[in-house]
Each structure stands twice: as C-alpha cells, then as structure tokens.
C-alpha positions as CSV (number, residue, x, y, z in Angstrom):
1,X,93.9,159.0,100.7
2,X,90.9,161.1,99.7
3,X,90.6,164.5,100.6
4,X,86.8,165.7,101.7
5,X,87.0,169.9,100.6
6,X,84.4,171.2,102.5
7,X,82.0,167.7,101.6
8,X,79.4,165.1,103.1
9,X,81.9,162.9,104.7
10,X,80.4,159.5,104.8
11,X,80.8,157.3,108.3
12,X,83.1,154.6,108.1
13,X,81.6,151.1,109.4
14,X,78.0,152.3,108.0
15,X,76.9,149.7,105.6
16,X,73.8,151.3,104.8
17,X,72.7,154.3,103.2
18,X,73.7,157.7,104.5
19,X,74.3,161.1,103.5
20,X,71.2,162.0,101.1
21,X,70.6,165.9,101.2
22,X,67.5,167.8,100.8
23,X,67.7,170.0,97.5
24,X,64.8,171.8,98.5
25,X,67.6,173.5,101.3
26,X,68.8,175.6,98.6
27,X,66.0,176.4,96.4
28,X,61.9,175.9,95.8
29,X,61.4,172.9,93.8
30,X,58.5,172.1,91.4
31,X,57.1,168.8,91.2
32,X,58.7,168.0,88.1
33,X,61.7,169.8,88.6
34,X,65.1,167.4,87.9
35,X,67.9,169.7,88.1
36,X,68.5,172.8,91.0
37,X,69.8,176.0,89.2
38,X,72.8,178.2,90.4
39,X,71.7,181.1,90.9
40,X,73.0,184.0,92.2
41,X,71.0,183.5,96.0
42,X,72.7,180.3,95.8
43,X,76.1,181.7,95.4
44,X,75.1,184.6,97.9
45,X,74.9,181.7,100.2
46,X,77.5,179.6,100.0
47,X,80.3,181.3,98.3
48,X,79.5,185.2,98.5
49,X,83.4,185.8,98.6
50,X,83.3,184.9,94.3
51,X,83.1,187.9,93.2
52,X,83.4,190.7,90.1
53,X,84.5,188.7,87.2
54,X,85.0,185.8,88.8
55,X,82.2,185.8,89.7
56,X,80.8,186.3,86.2
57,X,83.0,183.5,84.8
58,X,81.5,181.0,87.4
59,X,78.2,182.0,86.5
60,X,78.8,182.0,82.7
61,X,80.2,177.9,82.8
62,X,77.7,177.0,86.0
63,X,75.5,174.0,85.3
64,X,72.3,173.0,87.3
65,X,72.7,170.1,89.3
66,X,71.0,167.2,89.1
67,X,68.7,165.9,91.7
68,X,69.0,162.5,91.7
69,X,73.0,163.3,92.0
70,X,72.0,165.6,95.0
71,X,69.8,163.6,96.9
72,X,71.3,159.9,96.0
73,X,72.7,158.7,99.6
74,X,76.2,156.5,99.1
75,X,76.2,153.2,100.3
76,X,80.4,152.0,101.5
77,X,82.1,149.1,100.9
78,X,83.6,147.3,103.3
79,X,87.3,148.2,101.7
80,X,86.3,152.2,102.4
81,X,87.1,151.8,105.6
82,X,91.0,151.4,105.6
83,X,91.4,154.5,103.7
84,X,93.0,157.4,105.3
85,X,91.2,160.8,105.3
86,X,92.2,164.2,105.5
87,X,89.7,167.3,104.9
88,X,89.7,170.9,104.0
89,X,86.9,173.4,106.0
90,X,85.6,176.1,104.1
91,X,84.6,179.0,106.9
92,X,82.6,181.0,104.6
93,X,80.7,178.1,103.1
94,X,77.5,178.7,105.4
95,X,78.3,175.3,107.9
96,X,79.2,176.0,111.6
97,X,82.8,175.0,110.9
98,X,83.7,175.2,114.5
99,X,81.2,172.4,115.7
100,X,82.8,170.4,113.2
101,X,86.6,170.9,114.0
102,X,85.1,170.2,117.5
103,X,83.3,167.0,117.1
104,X,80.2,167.7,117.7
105,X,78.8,166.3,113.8
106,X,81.4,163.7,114.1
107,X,84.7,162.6,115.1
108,X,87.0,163.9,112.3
109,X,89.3,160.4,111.3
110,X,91.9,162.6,110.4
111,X,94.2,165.8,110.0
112,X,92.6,169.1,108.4
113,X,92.8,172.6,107.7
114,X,90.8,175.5,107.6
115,X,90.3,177.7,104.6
116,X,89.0,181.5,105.0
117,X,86.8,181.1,101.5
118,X,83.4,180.3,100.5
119,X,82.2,176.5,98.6
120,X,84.6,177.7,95.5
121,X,88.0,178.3,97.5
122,X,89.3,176.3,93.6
123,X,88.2,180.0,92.4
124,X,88.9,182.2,95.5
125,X,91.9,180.7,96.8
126,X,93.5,178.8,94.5
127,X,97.3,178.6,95.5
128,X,96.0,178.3,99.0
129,X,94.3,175.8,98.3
130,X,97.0,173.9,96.7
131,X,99.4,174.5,99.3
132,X,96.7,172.4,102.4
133,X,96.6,169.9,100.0
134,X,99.9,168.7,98.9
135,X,100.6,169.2,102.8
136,X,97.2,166.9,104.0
137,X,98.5,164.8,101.5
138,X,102.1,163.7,102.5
C-alpha cells in the first residue's frame, strides 16, 4: 500500500510521463539556479500553521530542493498499478482540498482522511498523523 500525504498522486494505467511541477510556482528562479530555497514565504504558504520554535527548528535543518528532483515527471510500471492506495489531505497546505475529495482533479482509488495542518502536519500534528495512518493502513 503506499500512502500519498498530501502528494502528486500519479495516474494508474499512464505509461508516460506525468506529474512534473513548475518550481518557478514557489519562487523566482535564475537561469542557473539548481536548487529552490525554503524560505520563510515558502513556509508562509504552505505550512503557516509551523510555528514559534518549531518553526525555527524547521528552518534551522531545511535544505533547498533540488530542481531536477522538483521538476522530474515519474514514469509507472506496469506492476504500479495493482497497488492499493490510501491518501492523507492537508487542508492548510494551499490546494482546494475539497475539489479533490470531490473528484474533480481525479477519481481518488481509495480511502482517505483529512488533516486540519499545513505541508508539515509530521511537525504540526504528529500523533494525528499517526493515528490516519495506522488506520488507512489496515
């Protein structure tokens, strides 16, 4: 089973490439930029609920991303598509969670919950967290 938490979530049946996202969504780029920087705008967008020192400790171990890791699109094997899914939704994260629970980006292939947290609910909402998946899970 794989668990999408609040991820691309690739289309079963596609053989070719899909899913590549446009860095330039979060942040300028320069030409020979090869990483995109957290930064604090970043975080204001997409996980505004980290905050005080947890905040400071995500920004104190934060990493920049790389680009070719960001805008790389996944190409499935045929054996992807018997695997079951289940997917935790992030309502603070910035996407319109409820055109998503409803279908309209997608038929969801399986059972999922919602989280009240930004991108870092691993920070935010920890035993939450835990608790959605050990029950998508079983």
């Amino acid at each position: 089973m794989i668990i999408y938490l609040d991820a691309f979530r690739p289309a079963k049946g596609v053989r070719k490439p899909q899913g590549a996202l446009r860095p330039d969504e979060f942040c300028a780029l320069k030409a020979d930029q090869w990483t995109i920087p957290l930064t604090e705008e970043i975080v204001d967008m997409i996980g505004r609920d980290v905050v005080g020192k947890d905040r400071e400790w995500l920004m104190s171990k934060a990493t920049p991303w790389p680009l070719k890791l960001a805008n790389e699109p996944v190409v499935l094997s045929e054996n992807f598509d018997s695997v079951r899914n289940a997917f935790i939704f992030c309502t603070l994260a910035g996407d319109p969670v409820d055109e998503i629970v409803a279908g309209q980006w997608g038929k969801l292939d399986g059972p999922y919950k919602l989280i009240e947290a930004g991108y870092w609910p691993m920070i935010t909402k920890l035993s939450e967290l835990v608790e959605d998946i050990l029950e998508l899970s079983t």
